[in-house]
C-alpha positions as CSV (number, residue, x, y, z in Angstrom):
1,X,-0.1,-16.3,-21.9
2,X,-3.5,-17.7,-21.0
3,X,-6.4,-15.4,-19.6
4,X,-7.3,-11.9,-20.5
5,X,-5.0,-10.1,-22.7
6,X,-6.1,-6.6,-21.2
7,X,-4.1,-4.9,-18.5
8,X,-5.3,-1.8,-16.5
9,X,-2.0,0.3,-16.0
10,X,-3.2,2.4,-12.9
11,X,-1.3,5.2,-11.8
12,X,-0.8,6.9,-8.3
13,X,-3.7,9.4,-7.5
14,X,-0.5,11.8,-6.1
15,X,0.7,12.4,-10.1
16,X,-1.0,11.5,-13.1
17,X,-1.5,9.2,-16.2
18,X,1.7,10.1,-18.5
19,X,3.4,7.7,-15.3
20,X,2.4,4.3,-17.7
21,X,1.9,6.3,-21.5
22,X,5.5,5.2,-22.7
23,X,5.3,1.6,-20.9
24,X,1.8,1.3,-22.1
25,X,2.8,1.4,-26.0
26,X,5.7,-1.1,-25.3
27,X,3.1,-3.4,-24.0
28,X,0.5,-2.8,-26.6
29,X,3.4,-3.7,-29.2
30,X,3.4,-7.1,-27.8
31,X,0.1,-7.4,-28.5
32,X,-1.7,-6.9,-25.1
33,X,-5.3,-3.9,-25.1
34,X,-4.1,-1.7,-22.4
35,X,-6.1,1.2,-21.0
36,X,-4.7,3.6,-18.9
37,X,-7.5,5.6,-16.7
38,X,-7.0,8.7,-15.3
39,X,-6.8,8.6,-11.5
40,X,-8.4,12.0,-10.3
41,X,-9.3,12.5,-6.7
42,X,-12.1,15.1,-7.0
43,X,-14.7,15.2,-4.0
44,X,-15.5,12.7,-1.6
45,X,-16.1,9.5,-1.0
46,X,-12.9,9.8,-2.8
47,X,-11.7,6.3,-3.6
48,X,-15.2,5.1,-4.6
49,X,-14.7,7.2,-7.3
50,X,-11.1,6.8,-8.4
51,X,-12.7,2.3,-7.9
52,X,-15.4,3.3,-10.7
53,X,-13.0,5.7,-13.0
54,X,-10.8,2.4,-13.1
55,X,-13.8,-0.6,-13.9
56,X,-14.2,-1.7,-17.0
57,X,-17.0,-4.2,-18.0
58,X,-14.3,-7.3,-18.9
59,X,-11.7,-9.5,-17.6
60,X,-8.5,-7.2,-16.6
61,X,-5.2,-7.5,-15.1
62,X,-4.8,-4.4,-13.5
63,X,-0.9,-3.1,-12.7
64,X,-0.9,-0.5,-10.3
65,X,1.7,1.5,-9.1
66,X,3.0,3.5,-5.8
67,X,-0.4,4.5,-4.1
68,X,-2.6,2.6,-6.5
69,X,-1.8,-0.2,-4.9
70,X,-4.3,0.1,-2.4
71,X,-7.2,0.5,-4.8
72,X,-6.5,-2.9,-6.6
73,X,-8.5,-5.3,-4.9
74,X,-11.8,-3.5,-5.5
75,X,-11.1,-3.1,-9.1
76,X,-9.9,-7.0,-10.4
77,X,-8.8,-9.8,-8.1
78,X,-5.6,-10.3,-10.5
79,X,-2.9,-7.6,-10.0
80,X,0.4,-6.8,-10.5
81,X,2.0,-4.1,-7.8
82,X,5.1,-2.1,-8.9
83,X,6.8,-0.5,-6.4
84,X,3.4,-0.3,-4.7
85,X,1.7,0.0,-1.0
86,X,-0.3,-3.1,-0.2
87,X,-4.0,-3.2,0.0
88,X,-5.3,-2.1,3.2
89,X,-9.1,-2.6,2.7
90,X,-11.1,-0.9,6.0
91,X,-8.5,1.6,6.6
92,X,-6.8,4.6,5.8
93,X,-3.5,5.4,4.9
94,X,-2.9,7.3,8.3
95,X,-4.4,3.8,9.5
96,X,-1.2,2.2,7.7
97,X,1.7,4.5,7.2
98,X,4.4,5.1,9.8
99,X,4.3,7.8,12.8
100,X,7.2,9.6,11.0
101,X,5.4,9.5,7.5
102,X,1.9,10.6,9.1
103,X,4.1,13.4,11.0
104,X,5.4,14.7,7.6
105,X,2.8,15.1,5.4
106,X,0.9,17.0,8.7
107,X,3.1,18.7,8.5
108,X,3.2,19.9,4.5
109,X,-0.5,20.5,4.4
110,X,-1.9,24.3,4.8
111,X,-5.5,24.6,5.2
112,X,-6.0,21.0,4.6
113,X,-4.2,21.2,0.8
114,X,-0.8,19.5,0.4
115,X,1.1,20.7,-2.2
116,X,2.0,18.7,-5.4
117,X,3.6,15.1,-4.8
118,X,7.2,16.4,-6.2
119,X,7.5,19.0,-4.0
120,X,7.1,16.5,-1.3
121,X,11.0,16.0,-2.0
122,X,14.4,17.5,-3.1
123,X,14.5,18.4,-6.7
124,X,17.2,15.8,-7.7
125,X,15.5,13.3,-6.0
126,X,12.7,12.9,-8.9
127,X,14.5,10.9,-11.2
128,X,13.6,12.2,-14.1
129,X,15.7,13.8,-17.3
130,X,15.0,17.4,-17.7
131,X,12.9,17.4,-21.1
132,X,9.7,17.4,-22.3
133,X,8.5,13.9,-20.5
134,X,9.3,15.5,-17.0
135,X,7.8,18.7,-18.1
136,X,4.4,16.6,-18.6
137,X,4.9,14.3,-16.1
138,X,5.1,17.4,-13.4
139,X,2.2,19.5,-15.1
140,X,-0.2,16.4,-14.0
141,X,0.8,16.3,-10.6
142,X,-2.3,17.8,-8.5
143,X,-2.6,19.3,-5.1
144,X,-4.6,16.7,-3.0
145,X,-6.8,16.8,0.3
146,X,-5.2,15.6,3.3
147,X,-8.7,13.7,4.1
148,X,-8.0,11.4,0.8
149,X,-5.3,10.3,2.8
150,X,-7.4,9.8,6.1
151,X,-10.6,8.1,4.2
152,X,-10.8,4.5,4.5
153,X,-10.4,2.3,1.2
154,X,-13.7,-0.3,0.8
155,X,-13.7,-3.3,2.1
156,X,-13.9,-6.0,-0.9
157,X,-12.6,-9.3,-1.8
158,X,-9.1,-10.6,-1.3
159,X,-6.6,-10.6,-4.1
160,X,-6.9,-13.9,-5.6
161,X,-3.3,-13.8,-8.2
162,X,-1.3,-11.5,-8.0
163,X,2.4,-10.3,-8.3
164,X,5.0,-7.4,-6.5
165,X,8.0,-6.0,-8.8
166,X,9.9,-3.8,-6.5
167,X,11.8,-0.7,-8.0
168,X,13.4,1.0,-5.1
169,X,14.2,0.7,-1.6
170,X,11.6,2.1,0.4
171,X,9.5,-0.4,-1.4
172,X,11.7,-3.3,0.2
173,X,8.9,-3.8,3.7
174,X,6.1,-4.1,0.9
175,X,7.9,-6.8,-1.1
176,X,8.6,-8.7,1.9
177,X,5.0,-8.5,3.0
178,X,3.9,-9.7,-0.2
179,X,7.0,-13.0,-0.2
180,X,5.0,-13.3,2.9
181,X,2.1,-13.7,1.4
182,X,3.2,-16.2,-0.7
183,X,2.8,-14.3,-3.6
184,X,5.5,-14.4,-6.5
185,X,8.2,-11.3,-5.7
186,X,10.8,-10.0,-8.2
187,X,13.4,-7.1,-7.2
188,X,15.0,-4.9,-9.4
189,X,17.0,-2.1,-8.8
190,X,16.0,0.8,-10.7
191,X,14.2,3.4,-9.8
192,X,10.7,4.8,-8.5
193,X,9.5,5.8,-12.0
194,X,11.6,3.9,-14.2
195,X,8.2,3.1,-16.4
196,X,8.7,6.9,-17.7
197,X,12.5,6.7,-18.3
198,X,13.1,2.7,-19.2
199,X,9.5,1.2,-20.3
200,X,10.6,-1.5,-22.6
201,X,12.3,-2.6,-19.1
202,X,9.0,-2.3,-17.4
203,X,7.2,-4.1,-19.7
204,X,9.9,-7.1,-19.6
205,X,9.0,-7.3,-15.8
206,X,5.0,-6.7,-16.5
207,X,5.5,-9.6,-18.9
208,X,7.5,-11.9,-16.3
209,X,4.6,-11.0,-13.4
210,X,2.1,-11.9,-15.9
211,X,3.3,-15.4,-16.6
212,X,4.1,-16.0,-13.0
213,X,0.6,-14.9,-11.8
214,X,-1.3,-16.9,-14.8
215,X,0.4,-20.0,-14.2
216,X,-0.3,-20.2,-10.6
């Protein structure tokens, strides 16, 4: 593969870094650097900081996933988006997200907190093993502002490469957005965290994105 070697595997700010740990050492064994930051929303502005806790002073690839997706242009214009929202630079994600979606997470929040991301759902629908990787995976997961959601994400630069591996089905509108865009789209049907439970599967797709977007 020509270009930089080192990928950026950026987690969702709703959970927390174990998302790309296992996926990360399949990819390292095939001889890529690969950092994975941790994504903490702390005090505002909120994605300024979660921008800088992600730069690092060389040529990247970053590979974001679910909600990082929208931080990716302001961090490298070569990306790779797994099962992940599409930039939306200038707005929020109540700018963005659909009536019903803005409606429920409203409606979750007390005194402005929501709870963590996996309560959000049913139990069974976090597809997860019960075992120690779930255990850690869940023990990450913080309680977030409802104003992260409502801040604006920085206007920068357009993505100049990049690539969308769709997991699951409420990722299909993104992937076709991104065909749209004319950028190189691969479907697979897994599963919304299948970097935890099949990463050398993951990293096969990484590695297909990669050669797609450094070819172009």
């Amino acid at each position: 593969m020509a270009g930089p070697r080192t990928l950026l595997l950026i987690h969702s700010p709703l959970v927390g870094p174990t998302t790309w740990h296992t996926t990360a050492e399949c990819l390292r064994r095939r001889g890529y650097r690969v950092h994975t930051p941790t994504m903490a929303v702390t005090r505002p502005p909120y994605h300024e900081k979660l921008i800088k806790a992600a730069t690092i002073d060389e040529p990247v690839i970053a590979v974001g996933h679910s909600g990082a997706g929208a931080l990716l242009p302001a961090i490298t214009d070569t990306a790779i988006f797994v099962d992940a929202v599409l930039p939306h630079p200038g707005q929020s994600w109540f700018d963005v997200a659909p009536p019903q979606a803005q409606a429920q997470l409203r409606g979750l929040a007390t005194e402005g907190e929501l709870p963590p991301w996996h309560e959000w759902f049913a139990p069974e629908d976090i597809q997860l093993p019960h075992g120690p990787l779930r255990t850690q995976f869940l023990a990450e997961i913080p309680r977030l502002p409802l104003a992260y959601f409502a801040e604006a994400v920085p206007v920068t630069p357009a993505i100049r490469q990049a690539a969308y591996i769709r997991l699951s089905a409420p990722y299909d509108t993104a992937a076709d957005e991104a065909e749209h865009l004319g950028w190189f789209v691969h479907r697979e049907n897994a599963h919304h965290l299948a970097m935890l439970t099949e990463p050398e599967r993951i990293a096969d797709l990484i590695t297909i994105g990669l050669t797609q977007i450094t070819l172009a």
